[in-house]
N, CA, C and O atoms as CSV, one atom per row, in Angstrom:
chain,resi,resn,atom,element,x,y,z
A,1,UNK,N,N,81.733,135.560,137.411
A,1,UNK,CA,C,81.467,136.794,136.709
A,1,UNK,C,C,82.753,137.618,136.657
A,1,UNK,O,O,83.285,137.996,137.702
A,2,UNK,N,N,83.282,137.914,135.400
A,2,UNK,CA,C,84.352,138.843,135.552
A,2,UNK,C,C,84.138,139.601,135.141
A,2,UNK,O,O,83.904,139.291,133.973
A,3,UNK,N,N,83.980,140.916,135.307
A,3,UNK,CA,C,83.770,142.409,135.508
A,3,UNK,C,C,85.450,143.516,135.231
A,3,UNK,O,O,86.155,144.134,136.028
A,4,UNK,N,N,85.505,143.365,134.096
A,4,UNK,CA,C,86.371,144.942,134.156
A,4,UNK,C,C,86.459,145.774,134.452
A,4,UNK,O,O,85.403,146.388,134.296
A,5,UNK,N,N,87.593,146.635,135.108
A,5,UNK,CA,C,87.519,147.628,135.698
A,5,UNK,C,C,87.799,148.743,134.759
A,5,UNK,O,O,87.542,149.863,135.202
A,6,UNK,N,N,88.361,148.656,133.327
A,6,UNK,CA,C,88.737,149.515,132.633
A,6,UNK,C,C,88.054,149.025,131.163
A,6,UNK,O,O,87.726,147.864,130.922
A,7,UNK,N,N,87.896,150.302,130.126
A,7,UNK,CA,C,88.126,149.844,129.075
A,7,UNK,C,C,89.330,149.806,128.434
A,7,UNK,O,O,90.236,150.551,128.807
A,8,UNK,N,N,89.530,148.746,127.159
A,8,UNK,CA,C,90.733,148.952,126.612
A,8,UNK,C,C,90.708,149.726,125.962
A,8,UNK,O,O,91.872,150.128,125.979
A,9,UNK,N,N,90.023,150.493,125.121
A,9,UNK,CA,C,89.954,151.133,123.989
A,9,UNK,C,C,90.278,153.128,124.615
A,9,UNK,O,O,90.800,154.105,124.078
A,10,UNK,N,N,89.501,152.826,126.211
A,10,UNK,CA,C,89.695,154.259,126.331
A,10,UNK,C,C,91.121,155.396,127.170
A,10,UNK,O,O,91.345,156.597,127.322
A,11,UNK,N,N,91.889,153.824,127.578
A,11,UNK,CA,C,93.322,154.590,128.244
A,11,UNK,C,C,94.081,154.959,127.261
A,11,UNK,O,O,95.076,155.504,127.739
A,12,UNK,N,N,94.122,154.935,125.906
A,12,UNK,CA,C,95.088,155.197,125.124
A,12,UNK,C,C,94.516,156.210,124.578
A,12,UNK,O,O,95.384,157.020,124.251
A,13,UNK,N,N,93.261,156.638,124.264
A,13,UNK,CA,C,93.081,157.797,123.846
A,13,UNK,C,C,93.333,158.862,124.855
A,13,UNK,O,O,93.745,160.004,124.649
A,14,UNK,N,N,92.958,158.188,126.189
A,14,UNK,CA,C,92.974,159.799,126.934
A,14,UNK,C,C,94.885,159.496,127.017
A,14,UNK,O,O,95.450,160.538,126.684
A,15,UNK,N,N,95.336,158.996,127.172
A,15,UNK,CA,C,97.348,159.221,126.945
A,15,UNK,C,C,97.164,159.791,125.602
A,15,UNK,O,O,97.324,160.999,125.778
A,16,UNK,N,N,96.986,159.645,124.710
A,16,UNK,CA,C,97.408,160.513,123.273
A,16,UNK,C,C,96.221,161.709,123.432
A,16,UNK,O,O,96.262,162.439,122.442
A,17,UNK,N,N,95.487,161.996,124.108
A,17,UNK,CA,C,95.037,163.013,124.456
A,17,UNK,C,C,95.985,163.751,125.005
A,17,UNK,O,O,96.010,164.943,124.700
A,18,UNK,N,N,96.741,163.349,125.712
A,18,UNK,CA,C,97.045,164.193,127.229
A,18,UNK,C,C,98.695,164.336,126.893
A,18,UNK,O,O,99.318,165.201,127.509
A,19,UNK,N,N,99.621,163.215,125.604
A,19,UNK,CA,C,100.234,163.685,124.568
A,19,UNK,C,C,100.201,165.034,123.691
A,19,UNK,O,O,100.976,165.984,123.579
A,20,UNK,N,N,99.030,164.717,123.152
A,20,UNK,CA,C,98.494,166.121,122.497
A,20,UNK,C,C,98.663,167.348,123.071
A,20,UNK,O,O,99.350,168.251,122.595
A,21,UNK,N,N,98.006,167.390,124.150
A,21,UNK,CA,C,98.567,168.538,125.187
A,21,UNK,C,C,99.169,169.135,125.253
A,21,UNK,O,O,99.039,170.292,124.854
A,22,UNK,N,N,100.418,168.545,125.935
A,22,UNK,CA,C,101.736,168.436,125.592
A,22,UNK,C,C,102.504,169.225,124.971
A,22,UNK,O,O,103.170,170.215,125.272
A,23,UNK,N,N,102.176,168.232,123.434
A,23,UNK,CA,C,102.521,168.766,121.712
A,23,UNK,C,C,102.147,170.054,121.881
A,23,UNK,O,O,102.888,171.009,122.109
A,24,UNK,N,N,101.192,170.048,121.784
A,24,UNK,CA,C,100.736,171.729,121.250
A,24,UNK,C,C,101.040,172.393,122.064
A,24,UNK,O,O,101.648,173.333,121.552
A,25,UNK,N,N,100.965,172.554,123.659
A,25,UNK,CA,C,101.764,173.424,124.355
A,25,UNK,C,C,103.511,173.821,124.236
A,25,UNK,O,O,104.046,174.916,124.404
A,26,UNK,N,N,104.171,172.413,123.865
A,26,UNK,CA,C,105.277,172.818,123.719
A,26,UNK,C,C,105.363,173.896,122.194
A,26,UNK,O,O,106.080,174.896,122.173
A,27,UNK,N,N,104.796,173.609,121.408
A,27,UNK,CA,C,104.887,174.044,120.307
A,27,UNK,C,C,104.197,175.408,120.038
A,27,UNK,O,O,104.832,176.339,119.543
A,28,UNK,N,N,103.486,175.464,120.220
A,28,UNK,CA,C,102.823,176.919,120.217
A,28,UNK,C,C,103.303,178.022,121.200
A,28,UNK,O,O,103.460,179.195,120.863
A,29,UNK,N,N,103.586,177.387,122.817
A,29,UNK,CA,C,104.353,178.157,123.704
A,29,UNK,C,C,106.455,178.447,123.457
A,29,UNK,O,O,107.221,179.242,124.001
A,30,UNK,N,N,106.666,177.441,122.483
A,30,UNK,CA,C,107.807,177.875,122.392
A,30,UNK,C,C,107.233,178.781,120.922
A,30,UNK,O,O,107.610,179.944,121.067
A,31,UNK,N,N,106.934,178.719,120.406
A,31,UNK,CA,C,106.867,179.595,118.693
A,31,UNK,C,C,106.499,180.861,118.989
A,31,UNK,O,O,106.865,181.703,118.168
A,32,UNK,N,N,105.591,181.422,120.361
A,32,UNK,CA,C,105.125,182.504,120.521
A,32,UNK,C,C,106.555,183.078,121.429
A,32,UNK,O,O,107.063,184.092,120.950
A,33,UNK,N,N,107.024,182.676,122.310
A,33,UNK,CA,C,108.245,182.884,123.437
A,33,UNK,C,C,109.536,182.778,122.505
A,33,UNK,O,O,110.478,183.460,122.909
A,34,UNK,N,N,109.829,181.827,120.970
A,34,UNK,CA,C,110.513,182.672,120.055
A,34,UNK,C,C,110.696,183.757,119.506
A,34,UNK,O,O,111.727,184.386,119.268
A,35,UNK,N,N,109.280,184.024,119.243
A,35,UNK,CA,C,109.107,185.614,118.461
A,35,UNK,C,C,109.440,186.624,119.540
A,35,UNK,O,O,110.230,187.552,119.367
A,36,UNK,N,N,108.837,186.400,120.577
A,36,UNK,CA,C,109.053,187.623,121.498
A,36,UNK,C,C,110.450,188.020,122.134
A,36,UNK,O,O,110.979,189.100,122.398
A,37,UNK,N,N,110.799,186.780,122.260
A,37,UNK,CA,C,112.680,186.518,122.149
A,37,UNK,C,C,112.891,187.304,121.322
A,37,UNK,O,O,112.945,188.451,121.763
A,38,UNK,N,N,113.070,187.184,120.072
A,38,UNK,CA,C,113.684,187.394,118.730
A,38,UNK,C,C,113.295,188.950,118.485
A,38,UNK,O,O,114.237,189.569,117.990
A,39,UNK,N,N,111.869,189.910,118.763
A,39,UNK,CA,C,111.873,191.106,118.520
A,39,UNK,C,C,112.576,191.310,119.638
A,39,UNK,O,O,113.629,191.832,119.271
A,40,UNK,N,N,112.575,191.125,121.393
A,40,UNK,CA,C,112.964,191.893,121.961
A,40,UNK,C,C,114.649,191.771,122.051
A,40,UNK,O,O,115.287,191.920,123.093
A,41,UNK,N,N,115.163,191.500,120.863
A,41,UNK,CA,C,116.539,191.542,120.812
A,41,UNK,C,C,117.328,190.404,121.878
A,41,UNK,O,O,118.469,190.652,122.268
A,42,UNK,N,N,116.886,189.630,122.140
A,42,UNK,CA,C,116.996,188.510,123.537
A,42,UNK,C,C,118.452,187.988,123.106
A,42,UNK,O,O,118.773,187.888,121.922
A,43,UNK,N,N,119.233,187.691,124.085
A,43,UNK,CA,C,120.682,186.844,123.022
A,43,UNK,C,C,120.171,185.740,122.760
A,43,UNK,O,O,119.130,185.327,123.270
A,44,UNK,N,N,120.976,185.037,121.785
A,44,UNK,CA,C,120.604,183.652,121.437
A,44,UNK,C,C,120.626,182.399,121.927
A,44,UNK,O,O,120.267,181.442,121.240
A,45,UNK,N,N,121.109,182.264,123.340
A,45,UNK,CA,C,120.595,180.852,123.615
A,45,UNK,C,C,118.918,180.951,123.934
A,45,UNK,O,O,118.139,179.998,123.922
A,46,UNK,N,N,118.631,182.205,124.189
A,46,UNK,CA,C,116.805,182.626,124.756
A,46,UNK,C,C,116.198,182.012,123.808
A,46,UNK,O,O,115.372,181.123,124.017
A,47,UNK,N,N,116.631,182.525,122.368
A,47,UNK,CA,C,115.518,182.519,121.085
A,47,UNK,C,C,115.986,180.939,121.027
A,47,UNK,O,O,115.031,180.167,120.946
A,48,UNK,N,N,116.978,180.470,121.048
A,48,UNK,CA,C,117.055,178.699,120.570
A,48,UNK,C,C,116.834,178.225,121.608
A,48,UNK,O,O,116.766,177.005,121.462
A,49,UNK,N,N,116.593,178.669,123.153
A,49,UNK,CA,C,116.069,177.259,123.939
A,49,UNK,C,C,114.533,177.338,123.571
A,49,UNK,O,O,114.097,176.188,123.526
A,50,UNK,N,N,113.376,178.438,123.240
A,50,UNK,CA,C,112.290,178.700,123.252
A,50,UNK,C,C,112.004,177.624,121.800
A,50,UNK,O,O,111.153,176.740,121.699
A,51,UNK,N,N,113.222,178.144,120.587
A,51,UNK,CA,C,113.190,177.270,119.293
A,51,UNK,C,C,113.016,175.586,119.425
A,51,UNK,O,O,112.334,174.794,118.774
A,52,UNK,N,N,113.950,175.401,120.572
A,52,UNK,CA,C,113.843,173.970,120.446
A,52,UNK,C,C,113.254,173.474,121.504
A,52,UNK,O,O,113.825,172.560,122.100
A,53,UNK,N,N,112.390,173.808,121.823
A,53,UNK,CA,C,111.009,173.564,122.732
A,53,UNK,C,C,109.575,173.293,121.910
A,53,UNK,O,O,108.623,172.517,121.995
A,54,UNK,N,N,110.120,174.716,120.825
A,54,UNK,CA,C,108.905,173.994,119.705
A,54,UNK,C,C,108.876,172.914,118.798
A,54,UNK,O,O,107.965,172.290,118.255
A,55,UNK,N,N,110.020,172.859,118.777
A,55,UNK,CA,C,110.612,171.598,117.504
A,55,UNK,C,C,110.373,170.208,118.090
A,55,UNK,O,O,109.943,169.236,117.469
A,56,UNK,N,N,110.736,170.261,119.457
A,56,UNK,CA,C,110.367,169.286,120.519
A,56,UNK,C,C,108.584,169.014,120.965
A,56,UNK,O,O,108.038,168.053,121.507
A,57,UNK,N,N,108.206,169.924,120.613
A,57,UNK,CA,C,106.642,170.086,120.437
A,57,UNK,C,C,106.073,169.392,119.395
A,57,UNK,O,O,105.376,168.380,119.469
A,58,UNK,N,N,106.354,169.892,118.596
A,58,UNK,CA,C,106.517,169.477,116.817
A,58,UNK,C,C,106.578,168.490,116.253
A,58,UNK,O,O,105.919,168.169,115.264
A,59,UNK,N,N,107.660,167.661,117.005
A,59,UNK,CA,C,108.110,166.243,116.570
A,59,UNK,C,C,107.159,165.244,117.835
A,59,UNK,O,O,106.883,164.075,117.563
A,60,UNK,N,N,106.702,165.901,119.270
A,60,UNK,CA,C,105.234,164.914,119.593
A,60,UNK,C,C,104.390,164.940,118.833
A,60,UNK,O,O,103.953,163.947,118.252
A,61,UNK,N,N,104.112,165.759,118.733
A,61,UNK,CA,C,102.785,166.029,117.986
A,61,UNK,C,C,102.840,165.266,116.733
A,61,UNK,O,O,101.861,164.531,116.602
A,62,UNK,N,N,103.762,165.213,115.690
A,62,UNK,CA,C,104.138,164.070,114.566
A,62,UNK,C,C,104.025,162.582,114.987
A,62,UNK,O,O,103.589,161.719,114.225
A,63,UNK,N,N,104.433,162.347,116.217
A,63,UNK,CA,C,104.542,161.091,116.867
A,63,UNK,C,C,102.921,160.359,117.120
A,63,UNK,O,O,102.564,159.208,116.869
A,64,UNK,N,N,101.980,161.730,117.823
A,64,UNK,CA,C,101.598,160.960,118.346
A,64,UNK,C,C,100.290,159.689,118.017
A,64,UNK,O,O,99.800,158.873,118.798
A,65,UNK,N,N,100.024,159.918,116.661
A,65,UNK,CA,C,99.755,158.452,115.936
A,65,UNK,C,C,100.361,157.362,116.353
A,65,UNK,O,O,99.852,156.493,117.061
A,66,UNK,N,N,101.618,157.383,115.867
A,66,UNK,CA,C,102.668,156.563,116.576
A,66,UNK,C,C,102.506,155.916,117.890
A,66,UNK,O,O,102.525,154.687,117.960
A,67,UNK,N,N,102.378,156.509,118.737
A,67,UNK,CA,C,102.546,156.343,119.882
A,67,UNK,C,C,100.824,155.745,120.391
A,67,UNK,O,O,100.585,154.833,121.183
A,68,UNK,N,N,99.990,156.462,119.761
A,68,UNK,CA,C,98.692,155.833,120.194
A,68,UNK,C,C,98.792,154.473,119.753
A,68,UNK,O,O,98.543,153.631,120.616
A,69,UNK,N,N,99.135,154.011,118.468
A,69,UNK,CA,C,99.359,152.543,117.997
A,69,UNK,C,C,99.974,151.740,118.850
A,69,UNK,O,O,99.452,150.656,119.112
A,70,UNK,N,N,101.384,152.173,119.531
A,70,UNK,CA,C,101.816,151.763,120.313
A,70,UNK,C,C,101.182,151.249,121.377
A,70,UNK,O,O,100.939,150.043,121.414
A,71,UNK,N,N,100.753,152.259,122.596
A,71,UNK,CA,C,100.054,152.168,123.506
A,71,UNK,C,C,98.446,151.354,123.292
A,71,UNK,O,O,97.670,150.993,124.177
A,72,UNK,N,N,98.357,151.279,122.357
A,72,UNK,CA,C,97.077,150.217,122.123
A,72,UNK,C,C,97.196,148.681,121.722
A,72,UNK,O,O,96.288,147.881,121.950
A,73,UNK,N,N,98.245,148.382,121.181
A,73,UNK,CA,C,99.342,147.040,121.204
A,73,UNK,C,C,99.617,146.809,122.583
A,73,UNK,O,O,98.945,145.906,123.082
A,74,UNK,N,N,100.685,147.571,123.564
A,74,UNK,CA,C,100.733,147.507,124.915
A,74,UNK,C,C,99.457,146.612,125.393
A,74,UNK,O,O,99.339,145.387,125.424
A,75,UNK,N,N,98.546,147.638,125.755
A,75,UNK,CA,C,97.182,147.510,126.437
A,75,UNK,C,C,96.736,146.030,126.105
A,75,UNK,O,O,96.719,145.105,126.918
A,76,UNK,N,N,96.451,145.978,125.041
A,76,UNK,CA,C,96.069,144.862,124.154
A,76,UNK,C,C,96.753,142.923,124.842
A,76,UNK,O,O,96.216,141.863,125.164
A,77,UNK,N,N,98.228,143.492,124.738
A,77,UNK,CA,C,98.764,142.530,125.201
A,77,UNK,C,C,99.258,142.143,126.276
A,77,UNK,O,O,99.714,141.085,126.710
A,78,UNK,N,N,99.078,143.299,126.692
A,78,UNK,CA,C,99.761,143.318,128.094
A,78,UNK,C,C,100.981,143.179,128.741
A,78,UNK,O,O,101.311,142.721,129.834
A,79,UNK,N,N,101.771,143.849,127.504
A,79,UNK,CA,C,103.554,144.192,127.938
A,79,UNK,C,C,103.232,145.672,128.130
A,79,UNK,O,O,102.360,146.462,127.768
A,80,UNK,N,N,104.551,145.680,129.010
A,80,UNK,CA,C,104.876,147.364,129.211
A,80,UNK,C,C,105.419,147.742,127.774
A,80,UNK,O,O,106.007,147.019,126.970
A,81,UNK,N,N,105.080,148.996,127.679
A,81,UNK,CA,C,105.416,150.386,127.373
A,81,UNK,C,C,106.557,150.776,126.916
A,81,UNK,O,O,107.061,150.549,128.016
A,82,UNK,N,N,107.337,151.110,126.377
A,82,UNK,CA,C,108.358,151.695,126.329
A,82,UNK,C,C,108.140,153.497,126.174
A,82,UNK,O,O,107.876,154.046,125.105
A,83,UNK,N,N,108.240,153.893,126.903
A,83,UNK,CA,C,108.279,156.171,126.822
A,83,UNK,C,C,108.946,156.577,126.684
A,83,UNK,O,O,108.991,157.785,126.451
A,84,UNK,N,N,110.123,155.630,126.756
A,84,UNK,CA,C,111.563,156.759,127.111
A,84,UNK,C,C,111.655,157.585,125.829
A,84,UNK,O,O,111.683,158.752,126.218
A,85,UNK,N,N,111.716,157.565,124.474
A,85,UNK,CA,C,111.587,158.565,123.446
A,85,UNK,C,C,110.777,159.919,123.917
A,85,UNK,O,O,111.244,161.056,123.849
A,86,UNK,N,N,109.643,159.616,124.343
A,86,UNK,CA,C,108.617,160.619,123.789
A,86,UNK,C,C,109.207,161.534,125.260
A,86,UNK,O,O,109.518,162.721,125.357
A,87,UNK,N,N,109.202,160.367,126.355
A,87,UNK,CA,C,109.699,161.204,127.585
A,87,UNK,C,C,110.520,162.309,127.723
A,87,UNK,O,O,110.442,163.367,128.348
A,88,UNK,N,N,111.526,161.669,126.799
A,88,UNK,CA,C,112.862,162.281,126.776
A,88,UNK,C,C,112.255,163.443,126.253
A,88,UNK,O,O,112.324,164.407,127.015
A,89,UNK,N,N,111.605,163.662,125.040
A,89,UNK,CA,C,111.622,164.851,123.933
A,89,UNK,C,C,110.602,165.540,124.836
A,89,UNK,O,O,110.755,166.753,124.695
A,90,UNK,N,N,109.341,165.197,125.956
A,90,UNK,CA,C,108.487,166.422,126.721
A,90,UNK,C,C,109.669,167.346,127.932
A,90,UNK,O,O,109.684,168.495,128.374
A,91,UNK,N,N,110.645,165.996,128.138
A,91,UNK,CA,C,111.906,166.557,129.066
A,91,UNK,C,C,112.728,167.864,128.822
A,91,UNK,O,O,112.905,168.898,129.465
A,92,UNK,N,N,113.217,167.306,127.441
A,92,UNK,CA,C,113.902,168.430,126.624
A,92,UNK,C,C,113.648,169.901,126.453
A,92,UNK,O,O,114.261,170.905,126.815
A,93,UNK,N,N,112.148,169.620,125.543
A,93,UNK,CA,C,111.316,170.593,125.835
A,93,UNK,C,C,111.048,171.318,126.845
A,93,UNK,O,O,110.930,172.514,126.579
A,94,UNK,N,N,110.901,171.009,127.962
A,94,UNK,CA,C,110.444,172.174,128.952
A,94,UNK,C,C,111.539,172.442,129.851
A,94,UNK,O,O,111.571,173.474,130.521
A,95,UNK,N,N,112.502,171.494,129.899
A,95,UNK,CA,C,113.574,172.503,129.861
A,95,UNK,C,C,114.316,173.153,129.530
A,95,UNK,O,O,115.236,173.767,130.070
A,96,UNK,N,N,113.914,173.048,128.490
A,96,UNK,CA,C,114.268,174.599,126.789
A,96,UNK,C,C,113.795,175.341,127.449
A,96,UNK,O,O,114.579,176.104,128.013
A,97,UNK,N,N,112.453,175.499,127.702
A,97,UNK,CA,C,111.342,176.450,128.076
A,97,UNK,C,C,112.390,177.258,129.202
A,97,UNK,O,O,112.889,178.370,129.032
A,98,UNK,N,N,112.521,176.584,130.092
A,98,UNK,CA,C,112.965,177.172,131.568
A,98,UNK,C,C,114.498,177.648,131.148
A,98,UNK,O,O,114.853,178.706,131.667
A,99,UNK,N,N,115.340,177.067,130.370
A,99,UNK,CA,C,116.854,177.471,130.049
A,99,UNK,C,C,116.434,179.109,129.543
A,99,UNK,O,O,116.848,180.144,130.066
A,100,UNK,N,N,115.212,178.959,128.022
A,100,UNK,CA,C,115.110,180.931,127.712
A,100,UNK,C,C,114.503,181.301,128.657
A,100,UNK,O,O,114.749,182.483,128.417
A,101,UNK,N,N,113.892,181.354,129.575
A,101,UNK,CA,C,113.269,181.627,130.764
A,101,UNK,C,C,113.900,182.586,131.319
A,101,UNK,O,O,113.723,183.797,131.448
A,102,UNK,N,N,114.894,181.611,131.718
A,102,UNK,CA,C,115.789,181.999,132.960
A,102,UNK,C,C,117.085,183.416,132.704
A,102,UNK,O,O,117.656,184.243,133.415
A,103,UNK,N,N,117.046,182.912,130.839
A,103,UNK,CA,C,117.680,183.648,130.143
A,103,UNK,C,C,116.952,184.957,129.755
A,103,UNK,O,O,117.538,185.979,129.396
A,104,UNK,N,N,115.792,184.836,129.851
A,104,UNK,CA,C,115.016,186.360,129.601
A,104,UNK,C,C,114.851,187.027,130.654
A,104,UNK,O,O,114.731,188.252,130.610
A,105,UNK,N,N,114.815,186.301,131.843
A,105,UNK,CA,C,114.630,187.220,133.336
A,105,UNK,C,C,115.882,188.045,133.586
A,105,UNK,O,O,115.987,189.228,133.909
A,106,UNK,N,N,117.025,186.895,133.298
A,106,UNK,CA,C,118.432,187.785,133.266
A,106,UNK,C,C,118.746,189.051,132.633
A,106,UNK,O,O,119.231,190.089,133.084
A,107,UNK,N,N,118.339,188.702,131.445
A,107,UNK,CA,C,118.544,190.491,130.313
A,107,UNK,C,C,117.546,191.094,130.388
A,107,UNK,O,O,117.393,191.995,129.565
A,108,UNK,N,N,116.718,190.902,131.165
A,108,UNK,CA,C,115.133,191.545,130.733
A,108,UNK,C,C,115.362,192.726,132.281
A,108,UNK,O,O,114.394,193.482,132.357
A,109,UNK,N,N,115.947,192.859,132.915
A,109,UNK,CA,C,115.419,193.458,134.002
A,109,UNK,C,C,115.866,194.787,133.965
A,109,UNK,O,O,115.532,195.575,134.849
């Protein structure tokens, strides 16, 4: 009797779920932390690390079709993965986030 412990069909949705995430957090949290940059007169690496946190948001979120196809080929066949793209760009992203961050705590006080 062989008995699975997983389905195939459902690890790749919850990863492009949890992609999604992600996406939209980077993207919506940098687009709102732009604007507020940008009225409160912030210098400009603030408003472009927050900018390219969303863009980095932006371009998962475009991906992650992509990437579910991917990860369901993987599964399917049972080779690894390749992340390093998408990795790289959630990397980027949030440390955009933390670069205007760090840059708004500085002028902000």
């Amino acid at each position: 009797m062989s008995a699975e412990i997983w389905d195939r069909g459902l690890q790749s949705e919850r990863t492009r779920l949890a992609w999604v995430r992600t996406a939209v957090a980077l993207a919506t949290g940098g687009l709102g932390a732009t604007g507020l940059a940008a009225r409160a007169g912030l210098p400009l690496p603030a408003v472009a690390g927050f900018a390219l946190a969303a863009l980095c948001g932006a371009v998962l979120l475009i991906r992650t079709g992509t990437r579910f196809r991917a990860v369901q080929r993987a599964l399917h066949a049972g080779t690894p993965l390749d992340n390093g793209p998408d990795a790289l760009l959630a990397w980027l992203g949030t440390l955009a986030v933390v670069a205007g961050a760090l840059v708004f705590v500085v002028f902000v006080r």
